[in-house]
Structure formats: C-alpha cells, structure tokens
Backbone bond lengths (Angstrom), bond angles and torsions (degrees), N, CA, C in turn:
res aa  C-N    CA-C-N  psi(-1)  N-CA   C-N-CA  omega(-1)  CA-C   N-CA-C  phi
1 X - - - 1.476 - - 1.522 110.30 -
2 X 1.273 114.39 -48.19 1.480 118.48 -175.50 2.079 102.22 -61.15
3 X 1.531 98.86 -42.59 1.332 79.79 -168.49 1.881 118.35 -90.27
4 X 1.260 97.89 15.79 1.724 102.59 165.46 1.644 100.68 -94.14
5 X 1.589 123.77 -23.92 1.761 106.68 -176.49 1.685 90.33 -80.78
6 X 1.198 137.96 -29.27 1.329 139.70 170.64 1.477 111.11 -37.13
7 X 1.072 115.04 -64.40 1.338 121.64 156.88 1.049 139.01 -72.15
8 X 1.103 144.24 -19.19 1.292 161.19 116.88 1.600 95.61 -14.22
9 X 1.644 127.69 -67.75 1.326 119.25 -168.18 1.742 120.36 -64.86
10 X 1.870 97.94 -28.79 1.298 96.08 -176.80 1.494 109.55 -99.91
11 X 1.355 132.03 34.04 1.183 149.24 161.60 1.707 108.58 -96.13
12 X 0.977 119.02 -41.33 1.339 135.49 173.75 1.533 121.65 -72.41
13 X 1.285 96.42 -29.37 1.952 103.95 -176.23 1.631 97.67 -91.33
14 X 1.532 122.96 -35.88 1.249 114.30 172.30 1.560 120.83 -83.27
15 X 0.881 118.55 -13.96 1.058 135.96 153.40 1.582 115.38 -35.81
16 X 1.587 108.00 -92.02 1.614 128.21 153.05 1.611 111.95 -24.41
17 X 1.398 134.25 -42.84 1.638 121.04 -169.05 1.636 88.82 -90.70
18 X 1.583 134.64 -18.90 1.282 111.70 -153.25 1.890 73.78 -79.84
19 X 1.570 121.44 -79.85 1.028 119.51 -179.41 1.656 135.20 -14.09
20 X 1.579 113.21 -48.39 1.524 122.97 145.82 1.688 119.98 -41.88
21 X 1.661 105.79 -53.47 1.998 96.46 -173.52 1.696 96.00 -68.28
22 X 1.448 126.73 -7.35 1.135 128.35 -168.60 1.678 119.89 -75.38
23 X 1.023 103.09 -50.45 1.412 148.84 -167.27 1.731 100.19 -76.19
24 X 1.463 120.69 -47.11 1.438 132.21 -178.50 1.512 113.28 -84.74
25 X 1.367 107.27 60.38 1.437 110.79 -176.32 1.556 115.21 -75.13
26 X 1.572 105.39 132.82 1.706 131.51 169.96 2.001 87.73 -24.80
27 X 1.549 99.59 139.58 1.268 113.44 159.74 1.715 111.85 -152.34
28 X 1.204 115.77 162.25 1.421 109.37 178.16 1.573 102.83 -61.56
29 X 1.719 113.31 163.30 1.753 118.24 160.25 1.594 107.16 -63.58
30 X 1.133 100.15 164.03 1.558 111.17 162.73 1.660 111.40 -62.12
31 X 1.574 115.21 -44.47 1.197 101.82 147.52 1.773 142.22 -5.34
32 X 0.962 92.32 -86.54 0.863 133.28 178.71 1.441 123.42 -37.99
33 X 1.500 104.95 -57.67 1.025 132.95 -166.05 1.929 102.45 -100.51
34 X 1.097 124.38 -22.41 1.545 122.95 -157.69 1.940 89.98 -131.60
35 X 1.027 115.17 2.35 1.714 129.52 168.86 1.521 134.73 -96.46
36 X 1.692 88.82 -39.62 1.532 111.56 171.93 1.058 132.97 -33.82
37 X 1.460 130.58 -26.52 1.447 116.05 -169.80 1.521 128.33 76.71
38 X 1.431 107.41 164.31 1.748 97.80 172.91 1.483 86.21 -172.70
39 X 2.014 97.42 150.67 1.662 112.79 178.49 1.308 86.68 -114.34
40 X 1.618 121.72 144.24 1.420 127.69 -152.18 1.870 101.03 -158.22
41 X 0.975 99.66 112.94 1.924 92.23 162.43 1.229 107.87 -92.44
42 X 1.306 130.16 3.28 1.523 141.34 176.43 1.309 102.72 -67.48
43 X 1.771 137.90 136.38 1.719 112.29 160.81 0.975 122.91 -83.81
44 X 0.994 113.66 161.96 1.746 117.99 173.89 1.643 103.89 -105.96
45 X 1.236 117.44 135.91 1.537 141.61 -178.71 1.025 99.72 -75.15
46 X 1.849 110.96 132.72 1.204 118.92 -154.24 1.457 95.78 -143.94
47 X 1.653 108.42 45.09 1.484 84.77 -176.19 1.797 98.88 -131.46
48 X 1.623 102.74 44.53 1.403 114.40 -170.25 1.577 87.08 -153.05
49 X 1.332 119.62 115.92 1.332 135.51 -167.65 1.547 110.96 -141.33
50 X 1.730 118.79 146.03 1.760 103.38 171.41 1.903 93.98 -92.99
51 X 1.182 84.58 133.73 1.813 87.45 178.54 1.397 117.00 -92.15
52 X 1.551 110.11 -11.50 1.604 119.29 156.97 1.568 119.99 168.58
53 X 1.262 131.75 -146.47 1.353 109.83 167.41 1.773 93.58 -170.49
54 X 1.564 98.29 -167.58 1.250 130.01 -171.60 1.860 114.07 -39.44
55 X 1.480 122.49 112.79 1.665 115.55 -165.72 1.418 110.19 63.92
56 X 0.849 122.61 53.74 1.433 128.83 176.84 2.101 111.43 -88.15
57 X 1.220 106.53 6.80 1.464 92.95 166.32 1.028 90.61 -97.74
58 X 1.520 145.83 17.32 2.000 132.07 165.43 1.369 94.14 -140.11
59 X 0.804 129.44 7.84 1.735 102.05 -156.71 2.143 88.92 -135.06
60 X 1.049 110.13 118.59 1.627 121.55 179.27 1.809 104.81 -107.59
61 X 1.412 116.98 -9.89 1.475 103.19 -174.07 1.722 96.71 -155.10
62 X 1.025 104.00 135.09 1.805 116.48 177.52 1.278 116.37 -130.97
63 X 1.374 102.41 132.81 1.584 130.22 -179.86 1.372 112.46 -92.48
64 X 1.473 111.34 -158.66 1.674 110.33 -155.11 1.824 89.04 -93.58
65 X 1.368 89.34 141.41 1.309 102.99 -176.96 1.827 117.58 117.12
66 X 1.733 100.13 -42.37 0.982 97.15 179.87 1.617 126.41 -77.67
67 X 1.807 114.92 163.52 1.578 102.11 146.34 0.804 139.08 -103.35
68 X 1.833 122.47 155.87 1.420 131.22 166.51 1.785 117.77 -108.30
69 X 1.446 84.09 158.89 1.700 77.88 171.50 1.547 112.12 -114.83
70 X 1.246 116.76 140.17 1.317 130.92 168.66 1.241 109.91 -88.24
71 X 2.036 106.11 154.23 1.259 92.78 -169.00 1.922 96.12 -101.39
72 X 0.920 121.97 67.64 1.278 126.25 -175.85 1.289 123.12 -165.59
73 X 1.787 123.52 135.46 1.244 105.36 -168.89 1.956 109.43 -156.35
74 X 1.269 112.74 -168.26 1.034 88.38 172.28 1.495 157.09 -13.40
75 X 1.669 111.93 -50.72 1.179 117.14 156.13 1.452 141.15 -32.29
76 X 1.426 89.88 -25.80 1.672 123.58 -172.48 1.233 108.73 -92.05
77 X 1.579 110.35 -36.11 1.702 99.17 -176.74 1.844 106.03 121.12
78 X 1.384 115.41 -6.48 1.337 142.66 -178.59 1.851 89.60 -71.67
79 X 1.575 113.62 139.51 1.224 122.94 173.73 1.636 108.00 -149.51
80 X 1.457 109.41 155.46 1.308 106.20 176.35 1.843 116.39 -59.90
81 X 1.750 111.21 153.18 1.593 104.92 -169.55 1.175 121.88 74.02
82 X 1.738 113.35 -6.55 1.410 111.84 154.48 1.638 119.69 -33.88
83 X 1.264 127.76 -173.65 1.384 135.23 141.85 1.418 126.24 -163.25
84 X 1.148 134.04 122.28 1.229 146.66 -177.36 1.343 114.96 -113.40
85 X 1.533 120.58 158.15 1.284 137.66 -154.76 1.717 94.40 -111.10
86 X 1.149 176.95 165.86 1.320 160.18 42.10 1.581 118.60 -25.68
87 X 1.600 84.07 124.24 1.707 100.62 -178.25 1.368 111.08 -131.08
88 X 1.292 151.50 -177.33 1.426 143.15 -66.45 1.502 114.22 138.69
89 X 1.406 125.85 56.09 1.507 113.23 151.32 1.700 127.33 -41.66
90 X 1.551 102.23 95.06 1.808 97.68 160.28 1.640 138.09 -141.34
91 X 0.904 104.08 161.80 1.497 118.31 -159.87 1.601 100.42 -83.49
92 X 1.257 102.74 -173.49 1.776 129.00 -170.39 1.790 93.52 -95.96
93 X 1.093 110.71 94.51 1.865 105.28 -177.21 1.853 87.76 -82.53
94 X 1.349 134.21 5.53 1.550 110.98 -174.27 1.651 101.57 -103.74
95 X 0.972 139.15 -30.98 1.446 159.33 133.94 1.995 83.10 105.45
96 X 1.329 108.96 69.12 1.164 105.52 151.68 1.724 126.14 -157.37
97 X 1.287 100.51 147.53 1.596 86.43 -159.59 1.637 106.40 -106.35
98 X 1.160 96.45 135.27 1.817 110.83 -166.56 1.124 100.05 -60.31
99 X 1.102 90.54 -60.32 2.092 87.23 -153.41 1.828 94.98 -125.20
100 X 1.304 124.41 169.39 1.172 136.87 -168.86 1.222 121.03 -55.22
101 X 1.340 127.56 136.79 1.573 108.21 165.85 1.914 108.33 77.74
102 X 1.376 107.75 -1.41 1.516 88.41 -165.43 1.638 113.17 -76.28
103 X 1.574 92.42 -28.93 1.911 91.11 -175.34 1.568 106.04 -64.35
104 X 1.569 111.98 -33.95 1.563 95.54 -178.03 1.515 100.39 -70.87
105 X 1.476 130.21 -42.24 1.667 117.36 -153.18 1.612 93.66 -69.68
106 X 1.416 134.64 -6.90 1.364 112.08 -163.12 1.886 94.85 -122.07
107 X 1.287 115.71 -2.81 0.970 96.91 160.03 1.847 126.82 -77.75
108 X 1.827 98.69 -23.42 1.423 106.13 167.92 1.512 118.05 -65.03
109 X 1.046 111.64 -25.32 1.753 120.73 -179.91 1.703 82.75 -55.61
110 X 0.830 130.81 -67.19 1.804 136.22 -131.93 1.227 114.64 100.68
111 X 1.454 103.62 176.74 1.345 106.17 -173.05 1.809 140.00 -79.05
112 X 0.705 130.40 130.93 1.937 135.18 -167.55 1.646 102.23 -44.71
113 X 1.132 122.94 144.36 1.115 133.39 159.79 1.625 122.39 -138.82
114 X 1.127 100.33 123.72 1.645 107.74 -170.34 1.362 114.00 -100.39
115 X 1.265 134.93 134.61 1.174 131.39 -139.95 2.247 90.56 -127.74
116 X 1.171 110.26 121.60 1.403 130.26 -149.06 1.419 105.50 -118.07
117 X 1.185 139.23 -43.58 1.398 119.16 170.64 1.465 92.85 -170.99
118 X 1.695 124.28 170.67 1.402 138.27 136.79 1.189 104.36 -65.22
119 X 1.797 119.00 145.53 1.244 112.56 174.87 2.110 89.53 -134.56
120 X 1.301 111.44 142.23 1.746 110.88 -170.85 1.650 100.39 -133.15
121 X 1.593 101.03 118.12 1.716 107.73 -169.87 1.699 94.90 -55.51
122 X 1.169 95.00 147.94 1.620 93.49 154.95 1.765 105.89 -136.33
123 X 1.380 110.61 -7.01 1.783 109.04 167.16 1.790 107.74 -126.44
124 X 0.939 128.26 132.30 1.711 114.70 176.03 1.990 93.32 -129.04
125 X 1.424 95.22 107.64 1.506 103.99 -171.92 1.836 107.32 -90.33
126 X 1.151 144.55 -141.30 1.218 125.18 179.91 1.626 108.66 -112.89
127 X 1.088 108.51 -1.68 1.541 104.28 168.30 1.591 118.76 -150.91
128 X 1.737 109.33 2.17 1.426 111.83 168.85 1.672 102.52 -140.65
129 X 1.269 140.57 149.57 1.473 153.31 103.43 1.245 120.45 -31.66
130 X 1.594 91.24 115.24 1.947 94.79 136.30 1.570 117.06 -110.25
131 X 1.695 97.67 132.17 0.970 109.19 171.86 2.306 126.57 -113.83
132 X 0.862 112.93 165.13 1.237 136.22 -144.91 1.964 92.36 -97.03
133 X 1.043 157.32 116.65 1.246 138.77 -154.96 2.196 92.03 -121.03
134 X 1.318 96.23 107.00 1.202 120.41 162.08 1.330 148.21 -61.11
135 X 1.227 150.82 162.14 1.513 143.45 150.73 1.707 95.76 16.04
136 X 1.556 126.68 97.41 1.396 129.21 -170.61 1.903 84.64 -107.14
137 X 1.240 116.21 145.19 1.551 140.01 -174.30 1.624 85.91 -108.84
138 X 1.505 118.82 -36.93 1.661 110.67 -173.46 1.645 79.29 179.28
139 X 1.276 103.41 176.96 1.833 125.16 -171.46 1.478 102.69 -68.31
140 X 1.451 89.18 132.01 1.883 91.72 156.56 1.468 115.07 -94.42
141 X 1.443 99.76 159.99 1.557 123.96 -175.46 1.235 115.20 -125.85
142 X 1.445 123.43 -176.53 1.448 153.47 178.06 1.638 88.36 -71.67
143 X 1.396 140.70 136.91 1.052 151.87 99.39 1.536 89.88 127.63
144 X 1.129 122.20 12.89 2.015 130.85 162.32 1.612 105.74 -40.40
145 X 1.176 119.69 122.62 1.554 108.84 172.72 1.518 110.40 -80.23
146 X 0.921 136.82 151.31 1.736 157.81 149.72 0.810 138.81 -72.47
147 X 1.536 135.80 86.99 1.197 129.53 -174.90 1.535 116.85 -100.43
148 X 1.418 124.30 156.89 1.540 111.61 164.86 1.315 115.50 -50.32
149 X 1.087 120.30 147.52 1.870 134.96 176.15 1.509 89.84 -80.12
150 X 1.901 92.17 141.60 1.661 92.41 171.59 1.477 89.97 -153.77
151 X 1.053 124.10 131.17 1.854 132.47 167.43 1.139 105.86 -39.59
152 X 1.484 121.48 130.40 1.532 145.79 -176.03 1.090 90.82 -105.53
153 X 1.891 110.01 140.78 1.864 115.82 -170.22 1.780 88.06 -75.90
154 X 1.210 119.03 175.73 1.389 132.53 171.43 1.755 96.01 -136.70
155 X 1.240 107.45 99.86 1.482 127.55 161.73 1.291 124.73 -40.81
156 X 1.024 148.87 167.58 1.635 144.46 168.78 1.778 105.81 -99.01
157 X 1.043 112.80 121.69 1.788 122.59 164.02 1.178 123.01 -55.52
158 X 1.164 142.78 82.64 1.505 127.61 -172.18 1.769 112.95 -75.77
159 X 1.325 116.17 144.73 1.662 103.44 174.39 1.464 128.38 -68.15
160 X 1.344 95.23 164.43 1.809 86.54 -164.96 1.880 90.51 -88.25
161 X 1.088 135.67 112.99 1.382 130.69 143.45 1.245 128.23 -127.49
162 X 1.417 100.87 153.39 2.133 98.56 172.40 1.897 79.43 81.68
163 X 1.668 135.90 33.70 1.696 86.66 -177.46 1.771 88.89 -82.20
164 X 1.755 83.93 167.77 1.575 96.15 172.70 1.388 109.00 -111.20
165 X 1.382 114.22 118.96 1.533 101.99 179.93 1.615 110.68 -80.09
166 X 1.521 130.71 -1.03 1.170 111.64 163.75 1.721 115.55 -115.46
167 X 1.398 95.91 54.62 1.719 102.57 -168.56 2.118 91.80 -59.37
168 X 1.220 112.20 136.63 1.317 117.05 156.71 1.765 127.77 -61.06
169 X 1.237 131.16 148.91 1.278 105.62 165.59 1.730 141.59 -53.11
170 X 0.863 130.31 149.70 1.312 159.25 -142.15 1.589 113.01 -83.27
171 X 1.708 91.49 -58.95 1.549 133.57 -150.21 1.324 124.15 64.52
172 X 1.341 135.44 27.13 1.070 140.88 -156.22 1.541 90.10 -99.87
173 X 1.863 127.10 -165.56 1.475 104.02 176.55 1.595 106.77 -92.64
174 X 1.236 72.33 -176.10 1.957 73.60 178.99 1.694 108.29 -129.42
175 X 0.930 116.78 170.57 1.729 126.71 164.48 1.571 123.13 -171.42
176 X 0.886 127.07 171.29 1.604 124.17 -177.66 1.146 118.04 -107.59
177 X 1.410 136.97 148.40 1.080 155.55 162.52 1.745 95.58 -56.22
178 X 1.579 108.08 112.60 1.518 116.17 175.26 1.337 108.54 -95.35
179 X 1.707 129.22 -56.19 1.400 124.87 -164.21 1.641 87.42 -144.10
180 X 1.786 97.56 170.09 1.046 103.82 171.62 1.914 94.16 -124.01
181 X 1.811 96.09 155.40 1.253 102.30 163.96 1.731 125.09 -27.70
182 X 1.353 103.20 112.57 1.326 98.54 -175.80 1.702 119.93 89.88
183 X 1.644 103.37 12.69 1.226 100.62 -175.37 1.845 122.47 73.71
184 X 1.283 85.03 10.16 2.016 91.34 -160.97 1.740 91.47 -64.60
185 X 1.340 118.67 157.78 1.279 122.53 -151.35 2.181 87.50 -133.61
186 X 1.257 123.02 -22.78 1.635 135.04 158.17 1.710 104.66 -123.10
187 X 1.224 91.47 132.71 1.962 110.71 173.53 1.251 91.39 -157.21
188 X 1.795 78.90 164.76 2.088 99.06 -173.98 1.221 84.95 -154.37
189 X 1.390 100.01 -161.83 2.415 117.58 -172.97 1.294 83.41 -54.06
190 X 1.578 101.43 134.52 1.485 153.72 133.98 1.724 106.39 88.65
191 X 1.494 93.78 28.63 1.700 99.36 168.12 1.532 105.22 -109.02
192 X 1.262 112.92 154.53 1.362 122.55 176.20 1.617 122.59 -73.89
193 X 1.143 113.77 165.67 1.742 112.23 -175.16 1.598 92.28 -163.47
194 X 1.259 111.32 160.57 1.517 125.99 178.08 1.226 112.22 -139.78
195 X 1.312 113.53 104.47 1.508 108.91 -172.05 2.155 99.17 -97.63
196 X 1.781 91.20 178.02 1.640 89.61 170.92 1.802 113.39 -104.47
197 X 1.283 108.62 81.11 1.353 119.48 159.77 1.474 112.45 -152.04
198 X 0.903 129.65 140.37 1.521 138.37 -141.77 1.866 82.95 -145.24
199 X 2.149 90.33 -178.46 1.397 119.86 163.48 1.453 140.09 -72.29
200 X 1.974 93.39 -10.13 1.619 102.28 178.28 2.185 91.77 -82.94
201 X 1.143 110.35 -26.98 1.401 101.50 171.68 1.491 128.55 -73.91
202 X 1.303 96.37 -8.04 1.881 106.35 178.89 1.297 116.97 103.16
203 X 2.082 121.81 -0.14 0.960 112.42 170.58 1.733 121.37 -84.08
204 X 1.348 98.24 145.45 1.896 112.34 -165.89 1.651 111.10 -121.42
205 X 1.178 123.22 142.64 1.081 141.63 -172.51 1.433 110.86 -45.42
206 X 1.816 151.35 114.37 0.798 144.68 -175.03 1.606 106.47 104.50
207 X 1.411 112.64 -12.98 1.746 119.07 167.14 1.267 106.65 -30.47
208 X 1.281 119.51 146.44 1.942 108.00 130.09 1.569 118.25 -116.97
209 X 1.455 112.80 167.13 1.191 149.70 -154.85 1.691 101.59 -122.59
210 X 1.170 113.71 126.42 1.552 121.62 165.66 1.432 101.44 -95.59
211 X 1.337 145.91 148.06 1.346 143.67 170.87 1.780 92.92 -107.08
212 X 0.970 102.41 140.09 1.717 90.73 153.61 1.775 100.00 -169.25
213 X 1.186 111.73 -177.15 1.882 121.16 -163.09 1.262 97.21 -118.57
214 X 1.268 144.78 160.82 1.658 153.64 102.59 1.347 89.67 -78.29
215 X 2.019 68.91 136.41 1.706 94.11 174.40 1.669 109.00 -90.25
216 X 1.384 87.48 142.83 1.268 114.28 -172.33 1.551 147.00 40.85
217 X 2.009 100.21 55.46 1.712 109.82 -152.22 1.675 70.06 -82.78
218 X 1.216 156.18 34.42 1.628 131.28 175.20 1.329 115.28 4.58
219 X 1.956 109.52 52.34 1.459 109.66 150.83 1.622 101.84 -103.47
220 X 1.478 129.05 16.54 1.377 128.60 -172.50 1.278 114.19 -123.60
221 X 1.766 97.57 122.39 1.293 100.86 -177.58 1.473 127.13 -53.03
222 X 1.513 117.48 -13.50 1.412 138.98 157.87 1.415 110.60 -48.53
223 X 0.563 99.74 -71.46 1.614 106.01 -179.24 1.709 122.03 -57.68
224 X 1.109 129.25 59.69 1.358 147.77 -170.31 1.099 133.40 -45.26
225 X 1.616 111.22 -29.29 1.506 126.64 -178.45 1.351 117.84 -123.69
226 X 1.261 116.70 116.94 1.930 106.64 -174.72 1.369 99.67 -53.47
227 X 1.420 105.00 149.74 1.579 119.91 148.89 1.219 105.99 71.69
228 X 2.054 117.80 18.65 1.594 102.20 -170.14 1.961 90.93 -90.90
229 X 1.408 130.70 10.36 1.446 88.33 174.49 1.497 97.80 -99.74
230 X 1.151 151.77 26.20 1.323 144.19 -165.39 1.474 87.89 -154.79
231 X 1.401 158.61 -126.07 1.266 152.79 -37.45 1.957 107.64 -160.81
232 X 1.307 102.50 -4.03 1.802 121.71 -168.13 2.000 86.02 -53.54
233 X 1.518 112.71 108.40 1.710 108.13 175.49 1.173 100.49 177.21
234 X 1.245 108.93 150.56 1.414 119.54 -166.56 1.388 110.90 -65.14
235 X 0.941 111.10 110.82 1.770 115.42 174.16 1.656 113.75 122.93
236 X 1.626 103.42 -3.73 1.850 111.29 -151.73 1.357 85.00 -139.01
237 X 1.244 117.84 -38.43 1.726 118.96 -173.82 1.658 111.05 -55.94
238 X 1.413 104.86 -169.42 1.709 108.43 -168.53 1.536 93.98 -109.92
239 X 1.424 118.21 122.32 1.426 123.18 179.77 1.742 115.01 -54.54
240 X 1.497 90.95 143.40 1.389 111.51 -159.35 1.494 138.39 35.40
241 X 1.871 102.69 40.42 1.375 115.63 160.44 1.621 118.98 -85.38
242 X 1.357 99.20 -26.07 2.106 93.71 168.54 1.541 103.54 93.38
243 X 1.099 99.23 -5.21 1.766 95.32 -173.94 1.987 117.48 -111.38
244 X 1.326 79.17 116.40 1.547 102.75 -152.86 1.627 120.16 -123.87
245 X 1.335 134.56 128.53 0.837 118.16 178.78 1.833 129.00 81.35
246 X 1.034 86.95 36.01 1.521 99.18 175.18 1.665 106.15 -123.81
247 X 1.056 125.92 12.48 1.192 112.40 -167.72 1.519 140.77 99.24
248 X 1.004 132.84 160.11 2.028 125.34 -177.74 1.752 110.68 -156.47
249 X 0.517 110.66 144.71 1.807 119.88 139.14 1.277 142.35 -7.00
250 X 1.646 121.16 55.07 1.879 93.58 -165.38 1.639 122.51 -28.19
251 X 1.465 100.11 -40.72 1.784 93.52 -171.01 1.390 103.60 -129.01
252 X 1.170 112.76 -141.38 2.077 112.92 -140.93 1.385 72.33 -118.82
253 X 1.534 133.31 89.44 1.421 145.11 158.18 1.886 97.12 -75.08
254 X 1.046 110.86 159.85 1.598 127.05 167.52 1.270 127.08 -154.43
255 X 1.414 125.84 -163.61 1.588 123.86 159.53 1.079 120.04 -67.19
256 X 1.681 113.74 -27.81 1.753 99.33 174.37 1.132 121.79 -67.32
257 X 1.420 112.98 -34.66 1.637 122.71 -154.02 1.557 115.08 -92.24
258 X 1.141 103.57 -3.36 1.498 97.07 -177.15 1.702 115.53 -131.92
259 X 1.163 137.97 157.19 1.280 120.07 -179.24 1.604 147.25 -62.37
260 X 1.392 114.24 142.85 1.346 104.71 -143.54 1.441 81.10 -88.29
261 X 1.816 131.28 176.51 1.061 148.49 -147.36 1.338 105.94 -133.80
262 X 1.564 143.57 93.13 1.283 134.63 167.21 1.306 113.75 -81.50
263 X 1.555 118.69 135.65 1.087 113.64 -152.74 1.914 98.50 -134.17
264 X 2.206 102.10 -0.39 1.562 93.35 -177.94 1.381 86.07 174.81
265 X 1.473 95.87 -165.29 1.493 112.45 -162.21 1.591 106.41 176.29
266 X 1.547 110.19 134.71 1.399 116.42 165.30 1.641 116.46 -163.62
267 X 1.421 109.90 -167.22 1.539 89.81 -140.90 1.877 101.22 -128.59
268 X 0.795 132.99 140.37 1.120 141.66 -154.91 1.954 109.44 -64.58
269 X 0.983 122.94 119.86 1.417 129.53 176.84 1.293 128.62 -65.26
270 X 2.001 100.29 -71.64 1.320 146.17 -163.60 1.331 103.75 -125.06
271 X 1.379 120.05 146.51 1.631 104.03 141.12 1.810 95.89 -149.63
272 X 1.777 85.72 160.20 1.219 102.07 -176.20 1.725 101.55 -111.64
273 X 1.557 117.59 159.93 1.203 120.04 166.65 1.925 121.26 -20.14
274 X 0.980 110.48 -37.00 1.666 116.32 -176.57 1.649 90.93 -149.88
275 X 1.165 154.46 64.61 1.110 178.47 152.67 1.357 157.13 175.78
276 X 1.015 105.28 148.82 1.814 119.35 -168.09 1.378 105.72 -101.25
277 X 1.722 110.35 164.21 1.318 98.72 -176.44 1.810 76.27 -129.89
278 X 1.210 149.33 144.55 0.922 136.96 -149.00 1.930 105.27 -157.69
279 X 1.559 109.10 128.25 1.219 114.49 -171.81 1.495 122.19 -95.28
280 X 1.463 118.55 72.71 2.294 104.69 179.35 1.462 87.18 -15.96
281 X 1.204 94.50 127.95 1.881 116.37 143.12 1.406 114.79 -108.61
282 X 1.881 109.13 -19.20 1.353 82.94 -170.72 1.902 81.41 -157.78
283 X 1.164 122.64 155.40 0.864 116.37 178.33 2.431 120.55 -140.11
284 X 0.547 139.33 117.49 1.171 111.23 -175.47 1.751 113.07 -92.99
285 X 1.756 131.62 -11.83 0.819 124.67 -156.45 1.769 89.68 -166.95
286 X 1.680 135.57 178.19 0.885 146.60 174.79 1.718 107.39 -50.77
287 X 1.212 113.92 153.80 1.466 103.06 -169.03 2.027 81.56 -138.47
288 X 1.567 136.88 118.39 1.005 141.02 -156.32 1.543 100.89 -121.41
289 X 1.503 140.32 179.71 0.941 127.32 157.66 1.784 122.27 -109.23
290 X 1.320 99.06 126.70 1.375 113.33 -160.88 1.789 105.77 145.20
291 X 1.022 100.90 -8.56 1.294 98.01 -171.23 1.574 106.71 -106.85
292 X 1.137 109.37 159.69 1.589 106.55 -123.49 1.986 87.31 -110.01
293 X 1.466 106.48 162.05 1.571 99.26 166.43 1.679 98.25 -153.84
294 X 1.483 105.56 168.58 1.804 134.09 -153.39 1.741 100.04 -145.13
295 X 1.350 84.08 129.43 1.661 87.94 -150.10 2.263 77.68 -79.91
296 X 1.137 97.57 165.25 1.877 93.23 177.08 1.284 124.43 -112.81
C-alpha cells in the first residue's frame, strides 16, 4: 500500500513539472523585444527631447547608470518614476543597396527608428527632468526623442520542427526582407530584419514569416554572376569569368520554374503601417536582403 501512494506521489510531481515546462512558453528577451526598432510612416513626436546630461563638458553619450536631462518637467505633467523609451532616427551610413529596388521599397516603409535605452525620472523639476538611463539597446545622446514607456506584447516562440526547406508556396502575401537591424546587409537566428509588409496588410504582432530564396532572380547583390545557378559553360557563361565546365541546363530553367529554397523563419515583433520589424528564430544559412518572405 505504502509503495503504490509512493507512486501515486511521484506520478503526480511529474505530472506537475510536465504541465509547468508546459505552461512556461518560449518568448522573445527583453532584448530583443525593447531593442528592436521599427520602420514607421507614422511620426513620432518630437517635442520631448534629452538636451544633455550628467559631465557634459566630456561626456556627449550616456549609458546605463547615467543621467540625462529632459527638456520637460513638472509643468508638463512629468513626475518622479516616470519612464520613457528614447529613440533615434537613422539612416544607411554604408550607402549601398543590396538588392534591387531596396532604397525605393524602404523609403515607402518610412523611416527607421532605433530604439536606445529606457530612461526612469528620478527628479521632475518645473521645467526640466533628471532622468536615470536604463536597459541601454546602444548610448544615448543630445537630441534622442522621448517617448512615454509602454509594455511591448511578448509573443510565444513556437519550435522549429519538420522545417521543410522545399515547402511550396502557401499563397498567403509575400514581401522581402529589405534591411537588417542596423542596416546589417548578412543576418541569421536571433537578428532582426524589416521586411515591407506591415498592419495595413493584416500582419499582427506574434505572426510568422517563412524566409526562403529563388534561385537565381539576379536581383541579389549575393549573387554575383548572371546565370551561375543554371547556365555557368563554355559558350553560355558570362565572358571573361573563367568558369567552365561544370555543366548547364538543357533548357531556359529560371526562378520561376524550379523550386524555391526556404532557408528560415521568424516572427513578427513590431509592425509599422507597411512594415514589420521581424525576429530570425531560426535560420539554416545566411539570410541577405532581397530575399524574399510568406507570411504562414
């Protein structure tokens, strides 16, 4: 008797942790999630700025720990234990465009916003704040805008299994991977990307995204040599590339005609009017911009 409630108890306790690992579902980091960024044709209010901070005859940018001053304060309605977000209009400092079409598709997105630290009053005087500089995404500066802090949803992660790297299309919409966080031009799992499909298209926070390639649309700056996934042969190849003898195509194969290549998938953060702010969850290979994604 004793040793069936024995079991009986440890039927019940495993029981309880399977239900617990159950219950503790995968979510993005705060990282992650409060770092991300967003491309927005929406504006952002610009009439709450840090106008500088703590040692400021040396010091032009402050990290966590430090203070800043806001130019706003009590008068305004600002109180200590506030918290605000500081963000960051920025541009492409590499001035080159990967893949086709990207400066126009991302100028339709709107403009990038980089998201720079929590900032938490700890003085609100009658016409300036000091604030306390928080969870930093990267350094704050002179002329960072301020917005109120507001809790970002945290989505559920689903695991990657069964992927198919030659899943067929869907029909669902599609759009491309334009930039990566930071302008990064190669990303893989758990870097950011911003593609052009947004919330006026129906995509919602916690979406996923299939990434995948057609071979060889030579709209990618990756892709270097016309006609090298089909046609690289002496007589068919691209003059004076040297590359010979590997073989070709009986016939006029392309990106339509042959199967496209999924190579990942991740899951929606942010979205802006005609953009996503979008998280690799999973990656099997370089993920570039130009390369294309299918909402799932």
């Amino acid at each position: 008797m004793r040793g069936k409630i024995v079991l009986a108890g440890l039927i019940l306790t495993l029981s309880g942790a399977v239900a617990s690992a159950q219950s503790s579902a995968q979510v993005p980091t705060q990282d992650q999630i409060y770092c991300s960024g967003l491309v927005t044709t929406e504006p952002m209010p610009h009439n709450t700025i840090v106008i500088t901070g703590e040692e400021s005859e040396y010091k032009m940018t402050y990290n966590n720990g430090d203070e800043v001053f806001i130019n706003r304060g009590s008068k305004e309605g600002v109180r200590a234990g506030d918290e605000f977000m500081a963000m960051r209009q920025v541009g492409d400092p590499y001035g080159i465009e990967w893949t086709k079409w990207e400066w126009a598709i991302l100028h339709k997105m709107g403009k990038v916003w980089e998201d720079e630290a929590r900032l938490k009053v700890i003085e609100a005087r009658p016409n300036v704040s000091i604030a306390e500089v928080e969870h930093t995404c990267n350094y704050v500066q002179r002329d960072d805008i301020v917005v109120p802090f507001t809790v970002r949803p945290a989505p559920t992660l689903k695991p990657e299994v069964n992927f198919d790297r030659f899943a067929p299309a869907n029909g669902k919409p599609l759009a491309m991977v334009i930039t990566g966080k930071k302008f990064q031009a190669l990303v893989g799992t758990n870097d950011i990307v911003y593609v052009n499909l947004g919330n006026n298209q129906g995509v919602k926070i916690g979406d996923y995204f299939r990434i995948f390639r057609y071979q060889g649309t030579q709209h990618e700056t990756v892709y270097q040599t016309p006609r090298y996934a089909f046609d690289l042969e002496s007589g068919m190849g691209v003059k004076d590339m040297n590359i010979y003898g590997y073989g070709s195509s009986p016939k006029k194969y392309n990106w339509s005609n042959t199967p496209r290549e999924d190579i990942g998938e991740g899951i929606v953060l942010r979205t802006g009017p005609n953009s996503s702010t979008v998280l690799i969850t999973f990656s099997l290979q370089e993920v570039y911009p130009g390369d294309y994604v299918e909402l799932e």
